[in-house]
Every structure is written in C-alpha cells, then in structure tokens.
N, C-alpha and C positions, 0 to 999 in steps of 0.2 A: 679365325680372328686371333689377333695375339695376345700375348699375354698384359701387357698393358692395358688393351682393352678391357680385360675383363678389372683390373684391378681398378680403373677410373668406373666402371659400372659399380663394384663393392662398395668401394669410394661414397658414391651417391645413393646408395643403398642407406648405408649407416648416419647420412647426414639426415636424411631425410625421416630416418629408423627414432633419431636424435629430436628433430621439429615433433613430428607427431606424441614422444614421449612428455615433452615440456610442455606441450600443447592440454595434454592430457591433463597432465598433473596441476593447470593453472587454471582447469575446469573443476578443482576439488570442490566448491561449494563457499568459498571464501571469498569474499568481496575486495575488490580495489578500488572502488567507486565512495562516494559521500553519501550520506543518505537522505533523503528525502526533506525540503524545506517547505509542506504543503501547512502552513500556516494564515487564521486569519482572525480578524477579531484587535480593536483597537489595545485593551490590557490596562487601561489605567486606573483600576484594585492590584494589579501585578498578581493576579489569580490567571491559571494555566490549567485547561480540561485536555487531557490527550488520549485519545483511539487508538489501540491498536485493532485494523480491521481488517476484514477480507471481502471482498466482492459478493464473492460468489456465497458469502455465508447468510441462509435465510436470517438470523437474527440480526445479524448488521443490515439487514435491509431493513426489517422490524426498529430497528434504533432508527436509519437513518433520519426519516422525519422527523422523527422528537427530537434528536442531536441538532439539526438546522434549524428548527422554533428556538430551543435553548441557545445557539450561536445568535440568532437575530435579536432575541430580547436583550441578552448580555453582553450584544457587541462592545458595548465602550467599556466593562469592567472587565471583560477578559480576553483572553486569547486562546484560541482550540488548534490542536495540530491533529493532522490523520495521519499515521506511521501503517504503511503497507504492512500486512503479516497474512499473505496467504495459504494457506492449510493443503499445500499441494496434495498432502496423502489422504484428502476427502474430496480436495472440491480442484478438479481435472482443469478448469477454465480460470479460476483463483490469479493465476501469474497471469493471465493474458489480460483481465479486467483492470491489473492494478498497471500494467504497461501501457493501454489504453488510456487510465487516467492520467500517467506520468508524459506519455507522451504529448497527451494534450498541454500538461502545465508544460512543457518546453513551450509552448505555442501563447502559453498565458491564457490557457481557460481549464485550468484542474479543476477548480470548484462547480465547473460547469459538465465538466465530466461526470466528474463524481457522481454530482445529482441525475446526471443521467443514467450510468450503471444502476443506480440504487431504484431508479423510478419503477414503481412495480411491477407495470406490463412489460418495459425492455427490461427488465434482471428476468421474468420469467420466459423470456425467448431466449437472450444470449449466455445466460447461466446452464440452459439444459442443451446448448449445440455442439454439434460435435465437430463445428466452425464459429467459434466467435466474431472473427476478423470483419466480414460482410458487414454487420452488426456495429462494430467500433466504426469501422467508413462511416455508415451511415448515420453514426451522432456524429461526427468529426463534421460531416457536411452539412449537418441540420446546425451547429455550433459557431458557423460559418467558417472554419480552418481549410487549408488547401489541403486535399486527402493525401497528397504525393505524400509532403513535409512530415504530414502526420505522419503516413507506415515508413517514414524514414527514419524517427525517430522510435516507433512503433518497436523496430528492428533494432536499434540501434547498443551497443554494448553499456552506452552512456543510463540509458534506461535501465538496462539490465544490472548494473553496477549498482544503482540505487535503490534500484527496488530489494536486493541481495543486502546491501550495507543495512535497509531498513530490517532484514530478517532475522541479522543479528544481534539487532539492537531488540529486537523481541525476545530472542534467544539467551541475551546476557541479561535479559530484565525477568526471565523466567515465564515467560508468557505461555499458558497452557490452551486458551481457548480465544474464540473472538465472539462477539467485541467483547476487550477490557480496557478498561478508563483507568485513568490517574488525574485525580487533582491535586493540585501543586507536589508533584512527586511522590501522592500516595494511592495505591491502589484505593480504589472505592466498589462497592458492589449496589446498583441504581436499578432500579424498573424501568424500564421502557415508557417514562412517562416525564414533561416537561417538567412539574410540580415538583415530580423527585429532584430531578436534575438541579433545578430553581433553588430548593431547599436545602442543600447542598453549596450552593455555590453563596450561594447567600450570607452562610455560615462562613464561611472560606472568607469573603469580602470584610465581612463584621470583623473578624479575626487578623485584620492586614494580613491574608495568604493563607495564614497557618489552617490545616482541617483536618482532625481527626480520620482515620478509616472507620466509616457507616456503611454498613449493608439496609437499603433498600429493598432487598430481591433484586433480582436479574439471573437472562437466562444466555449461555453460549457457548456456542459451538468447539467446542474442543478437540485436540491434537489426537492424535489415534495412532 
C-alpha cells in the first residue's frame, strides 16, 4: 500500500480520535436542556409548594399521598411544582423513574405517571429491579399512551437534558436530601401529614405569600 494510503487512514484516525474527544467532554454532567415545567394547581393566594424528589426515595413515596390530599384541598389557592432530584449514588433506578414520568408528561400524563411510580405496590416492584423499563411500559399502557412514543421519548436526550437541567437546579439550591419542600421560595421542614402541610400553607395565604421557615419534623433521604 502506498504512502498516501496510509496518511488518508491517519487522517481519519485523528478525526474520529477528535468526535469521540468532544463527544466525551459534552457528557461532563452539564445540562443543555430546560428544566422541567411539571406544574399544577390553580395559585390564586400566589402561594407556591415545591418538591424536590426522587422516585425511587422511600420517603417520597411516604410524602407522596399527603402531598396529593394537600394539592387537591388547596388547588385554587396554590400552585405545587415536582423538580426531579434523583440520588443516583443510593437509589440505581432514581433516573429511570424520573424519565419515565418525564416521558409521559411529553405525552401529557406526568401527573398520572407520577401517581403511578409513587403508588405503593408498583414503587415496591419497579424500585427494587434490576429492569425497570418492563414496568414504565406497562403503566404507559395502563395510562392509555402508545408504548412506542413513550420509550421514544423514554430514550430520548430531550428527557435527559431536563431531567439533568432539573439536578442543577437542586444542586445550585443546595439540596442535600429528598423530599425537600419550599414554600414561596423558602425552605420548610413538614411531617408527612396533610394537617402539617395545611397549617403551613394557611399561614403562607393569610400572609399574601410571605411564610416564615417552620419545622414540623420531617424525615429524608439524603445524598451520600
């Protein structure tokens, strides 16, 4: 072979040496995506309850029901947002649960997701697998969604971007554990209990928005 040869082989050596480096480097953990708009709740007290959660984190499963009693009583004075913050270096399944919900809200049923990750018997199946996926179909189909659409969003970087965007927004808020809540922009510490939540937000509404940070008790899963 002559020498040419070899130098158009080098050639493409080094380009391709070039893609896999950039490639690499634009896997650093940094988002390019928006993060997450899983909002609901009418707001007209302009009071705001926000979650930072995780799936796969037993206490957030423990919240989940009281968080949706308290979302359905106070739908018209407020508005609740869920900010993905999965605990990848405890809970293995954590990204998969929260792409699952995200993928569904592409489809327009996050809140229906959610409730179904959170529901007790499916978290305690697709929490401890060491295949979640089978599991996400299978609410996707019970939700009535076309499964394709779904793992194609499932897969899809648009997902991954947001759920990524939401982690730094955990990240740059200092978030050490899950669940943590914020009412109108302030950390609160609540029980696992409507009543709490209620008496809380109650105070928040009387106060147009404004609400001291109140510890309740609460209990959660923390970074490691």
């Amino acid at each position: 072979m002559n020498k040419n040869f070899w130098i158009l082989v080098g050639g493409i050596v080094v380009i391709f040496s070039a893609v896999f480096f950039i490639t690499n480097n634009n896997s650093s953990g940094t988002s390019s995506g928006s993060p997450s708009h899983n909002v609901e709740g009418l707001g007209k007290a302009k009071v705001k309850l926000v979650e930072y959660g995780d799936y796969e984190c037993p206490y957030c499963e423990e919240y989940a029901s009281v968080v949706k009693q308290v979302v359905s009583d106070e739908f018209n004075n407020i508005t609740f947002q869920f900010i993905n913050f999965p605990l990848t270096n405890i809970h293995p399944n954590a990204f998969a649960g929260a792409r699952a919900a995200q993928a569904a809200g592409m489809m327009g049923k996050f809140w229906e997701m959610h409730d179904a990750l959170y529901n007790y018997s499916n978290w305690q199946q697709w929490s401890t697998s060491s295949n979640p996926i089978p599991y996400f179909q299978n609410y996707a189909q019970q939700l009535g969604l076309n499964v394709t659409k779904f793992m194609s969003y499932y897969n899809s970087n648009t997902v991954n971007n947001m759920i990524e965007a939401d982690i730094n927004l955990g990240n740059n808020a200092n978030i050490q554990g899950t669940p943590t809540f914020f009412l109108d922009g302030k950390q609160i510490q609540v029980a696992a209990k409507v009543s709490d939540f209620e008496q809380l937000i109650n105070a928040a509404v009387a106060n147009n928005g404004k609400v001291s940070s109140t510890s309740s008790g609460s209990t959660t899963q923390t970074k490691k």
